[in-house]
C-alpha positions in Angstrom: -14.4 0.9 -25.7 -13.2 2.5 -22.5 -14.7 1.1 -19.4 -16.8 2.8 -17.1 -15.0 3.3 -14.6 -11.5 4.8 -16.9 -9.9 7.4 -15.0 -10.6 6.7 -11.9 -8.4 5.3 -8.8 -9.4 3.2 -5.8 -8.6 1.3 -2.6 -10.2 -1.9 -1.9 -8.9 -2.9 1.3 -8.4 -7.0 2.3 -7.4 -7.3 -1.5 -5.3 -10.6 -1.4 -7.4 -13.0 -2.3 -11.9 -13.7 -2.1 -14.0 -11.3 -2.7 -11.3 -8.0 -2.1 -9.1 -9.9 -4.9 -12.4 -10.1 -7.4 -13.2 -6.5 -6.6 -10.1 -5.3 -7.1 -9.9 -7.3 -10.9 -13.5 -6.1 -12.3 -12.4 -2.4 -11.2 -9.2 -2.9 -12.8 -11.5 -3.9 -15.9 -13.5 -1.4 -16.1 -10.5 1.0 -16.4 -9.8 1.7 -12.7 -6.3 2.1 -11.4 -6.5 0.5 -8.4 -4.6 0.1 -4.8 -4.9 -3.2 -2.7 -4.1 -3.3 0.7 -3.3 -6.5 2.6 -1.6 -7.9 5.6 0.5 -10.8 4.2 2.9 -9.3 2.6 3.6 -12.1 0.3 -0.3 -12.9 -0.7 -0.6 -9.3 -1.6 2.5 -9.0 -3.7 1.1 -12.4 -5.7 -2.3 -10.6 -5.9 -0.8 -7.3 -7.3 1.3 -9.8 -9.8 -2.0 -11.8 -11.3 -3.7 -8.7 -11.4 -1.1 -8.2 -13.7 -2.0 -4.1 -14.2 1.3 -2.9 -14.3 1.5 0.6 -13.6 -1.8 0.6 -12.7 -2.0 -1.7 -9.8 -0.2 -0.3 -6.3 -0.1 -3.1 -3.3 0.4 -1.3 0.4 0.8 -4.1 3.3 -0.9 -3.4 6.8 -3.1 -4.0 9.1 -6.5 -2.4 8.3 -7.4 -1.1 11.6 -4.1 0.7 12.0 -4.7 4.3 11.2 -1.2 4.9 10.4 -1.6 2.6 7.6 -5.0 3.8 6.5 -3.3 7.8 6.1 -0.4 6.7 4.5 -2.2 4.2 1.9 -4.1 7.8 1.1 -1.1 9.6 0.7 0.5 7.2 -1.1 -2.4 6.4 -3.6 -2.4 10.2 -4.2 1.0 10.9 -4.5 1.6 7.8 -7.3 -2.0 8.3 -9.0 -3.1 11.6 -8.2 -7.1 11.2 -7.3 -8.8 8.8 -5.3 -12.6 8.4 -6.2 -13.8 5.1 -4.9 -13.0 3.5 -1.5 -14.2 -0.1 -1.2 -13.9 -1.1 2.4 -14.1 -4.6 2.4 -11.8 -6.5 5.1 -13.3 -8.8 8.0 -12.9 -11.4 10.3 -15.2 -14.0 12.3 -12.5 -15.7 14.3 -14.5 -17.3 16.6 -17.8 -19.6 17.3 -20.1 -19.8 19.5 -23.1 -18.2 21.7 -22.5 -14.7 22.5 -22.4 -15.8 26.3 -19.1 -17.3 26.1 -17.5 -14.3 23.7 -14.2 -12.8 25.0 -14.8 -8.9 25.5 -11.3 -8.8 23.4 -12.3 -11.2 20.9 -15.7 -8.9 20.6 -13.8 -5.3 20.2 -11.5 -6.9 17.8 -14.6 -7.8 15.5 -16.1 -4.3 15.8 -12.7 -2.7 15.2 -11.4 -4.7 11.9 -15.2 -5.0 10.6 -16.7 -1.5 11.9 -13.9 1.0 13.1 -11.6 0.7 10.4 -14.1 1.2 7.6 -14.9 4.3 9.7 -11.3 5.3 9.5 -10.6 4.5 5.9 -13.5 6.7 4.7 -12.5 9.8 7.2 -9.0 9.7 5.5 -10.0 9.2 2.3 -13.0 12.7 2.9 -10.3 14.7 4.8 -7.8 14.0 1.8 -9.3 14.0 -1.4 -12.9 13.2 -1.4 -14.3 16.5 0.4 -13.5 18.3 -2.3 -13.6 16.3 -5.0 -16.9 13.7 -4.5 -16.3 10.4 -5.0 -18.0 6.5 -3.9 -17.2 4.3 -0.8 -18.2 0.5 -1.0 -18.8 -0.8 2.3 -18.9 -4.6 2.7 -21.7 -5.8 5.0 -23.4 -9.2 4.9 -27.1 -11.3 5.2 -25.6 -12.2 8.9 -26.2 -8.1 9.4 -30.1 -8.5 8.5 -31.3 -11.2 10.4 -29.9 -13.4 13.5 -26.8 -15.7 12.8 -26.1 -18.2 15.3 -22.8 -18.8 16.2 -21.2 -15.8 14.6 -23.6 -13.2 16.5 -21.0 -10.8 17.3 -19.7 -10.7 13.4 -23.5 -10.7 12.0 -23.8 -7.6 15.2 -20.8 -5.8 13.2 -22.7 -5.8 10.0 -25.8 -4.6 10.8 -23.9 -1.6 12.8 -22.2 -1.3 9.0 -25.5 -1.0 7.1 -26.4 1.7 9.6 -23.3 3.0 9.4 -23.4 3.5 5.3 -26.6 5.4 5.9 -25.5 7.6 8.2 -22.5 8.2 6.3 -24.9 8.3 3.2 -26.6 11.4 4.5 -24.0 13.0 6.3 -21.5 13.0 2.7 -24.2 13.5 0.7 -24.4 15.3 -2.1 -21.0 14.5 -3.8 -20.0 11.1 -2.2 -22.1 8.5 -2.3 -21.8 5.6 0.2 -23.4 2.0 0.1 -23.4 -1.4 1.0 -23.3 -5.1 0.0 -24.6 -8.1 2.1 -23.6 -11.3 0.4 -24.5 -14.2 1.8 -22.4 -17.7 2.0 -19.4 -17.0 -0.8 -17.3 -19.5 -1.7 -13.8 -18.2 -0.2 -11.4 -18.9 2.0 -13.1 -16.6 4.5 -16.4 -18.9 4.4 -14.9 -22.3 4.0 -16.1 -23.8 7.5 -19.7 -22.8 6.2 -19.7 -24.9 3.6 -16.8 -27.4 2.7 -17.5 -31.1 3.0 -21.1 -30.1 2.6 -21.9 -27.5 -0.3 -24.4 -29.4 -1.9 -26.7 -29.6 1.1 -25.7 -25.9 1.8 -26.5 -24.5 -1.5 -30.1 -26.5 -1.2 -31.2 -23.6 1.1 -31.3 -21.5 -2.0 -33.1 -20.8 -4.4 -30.6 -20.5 -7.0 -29.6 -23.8 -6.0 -25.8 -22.7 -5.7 -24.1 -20.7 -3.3 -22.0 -17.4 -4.5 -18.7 -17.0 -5.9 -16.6 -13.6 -5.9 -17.9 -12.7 -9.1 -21.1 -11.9 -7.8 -20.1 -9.7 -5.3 -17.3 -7.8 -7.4 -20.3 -6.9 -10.2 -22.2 -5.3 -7.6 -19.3 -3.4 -6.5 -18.5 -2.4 -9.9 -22.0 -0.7 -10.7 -21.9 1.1 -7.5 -18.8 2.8 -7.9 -20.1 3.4 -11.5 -22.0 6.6 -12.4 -24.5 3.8 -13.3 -25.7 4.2 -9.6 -25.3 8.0 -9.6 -28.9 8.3 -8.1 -28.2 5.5 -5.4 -27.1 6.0 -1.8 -27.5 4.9 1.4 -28.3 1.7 0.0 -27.9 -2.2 1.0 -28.0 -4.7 -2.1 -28.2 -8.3 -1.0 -26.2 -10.7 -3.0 -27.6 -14.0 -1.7 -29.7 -16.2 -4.2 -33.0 -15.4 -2.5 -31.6 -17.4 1.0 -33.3 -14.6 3.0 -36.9 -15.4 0.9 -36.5 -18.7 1.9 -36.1 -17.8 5.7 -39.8 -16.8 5.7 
């Protein structure tokens, strides 16, 4: 049976490895072509290798802020597959912690640039390109830090709250033919997350009440069904992938 997703062609961007990597594979899956983007030249050529899609799998190095790289990951995406329908915009960072009153302005615009502006950027290529005119779905990837106060990484969880706000903006503004939403996952075991839980994941997964914390795999099936026509009714819309941690806030 074809998957539900055969024909199509995405970007996921911050593809090399976590929760890009897994999002990239269950789109591939589901019958995707798909283009990763990275900024390690060598992890991404590795991830475009186990991926193993063959023609079907294009890796394009950069950073993901630089707009130079965002137009000519488009252009090269339509010029090798021809289409672009989903746009998963999913790189981060949190490099530092700490209270907000000791935050570097530089280290705070870099946050909002890599985790806010470039998503931004991404999705104005990708409309100005190919999905005016042709409709499509953009994945943004925002987090439980975004819903609620995180300590220590305020200026990060500060980034994803302005990205839930702005998928709905975004939602209505591109609205009717694109539709734009969100994930917030909570703790995920990756790379990415390690200082949140390694040497302690038993104690960290007791905050939840699934008793575990996530893994990619959770994330990439949520991305999957919302760049699906499954979720052809859903926009503007936050799902939060996090074992019921935020029910157990109350």
């Amino acid at each position: 049976m074809a998957g539900k997703l055969e024909g199509k062609v995405a970007i996921v961007t911050g593809a090399s490895r976590g929760i890009g990597y897994a999002a990239a594979e269950r789109l591939l899956t589901e019958g995707a072509r798909v283009c990763i983007t990275g900024r390690n030249a060598e992890a991404l050529a590795k991830a475009a290798a186990d991926l193993d899609g063959a023609d079907r799998v294009l890796g394009i190095v950069g950073k993901a802020h630089d707009t130079s790289h965002q137009a000519d990951t488009v252009n090269q995406v339509l010029d090798r597959f021809g289409r672009l329908d989903i746009l998963v915009n999913n790189v981060g960072t949190s490099p530092v912690f700490g209270p907000l009153m000791d935050l570097e302005p530089g280290a705070a615009a870099k946050i909002l640039e890599i985790n806010l502006l470039s998503a931004l950027g991404w999705t104005q290529h990708a409309y100005h390109r190919y999905l005016r005119e042709h409709g499509g779905a953009v994945i943004n990837m925002a987090s439980v830090a975004g819903i609620g106060v995180s300590p220590g990484i305020g200026m990060y969880g500060a980034s994803k709250a302005a990205m839930i706000n702005l998928t709905q903006q975004l939602a209505v503004e591109l609205a009717p033919s694109i539709r734009v939403n969100a994930v917030a996952p909570a703790v995920v075991k990756t790379k990415f997350a390690a200082a949140l839980y390694e040497g302690h994941e038993e104690e960290a997964a007791a905050a939840y009440p699934l008793k575990r914390l996530g893994v990619p795999d959770d994330v990439a099936g949520a991305v999957s069904y919302l760049a699906s026509d499954d979720a052809s009714w859903v926009t503007g819309q936050t799902i939060v992938l996090d074992g019921g941690v935020t029910l157990a806030r109350v």
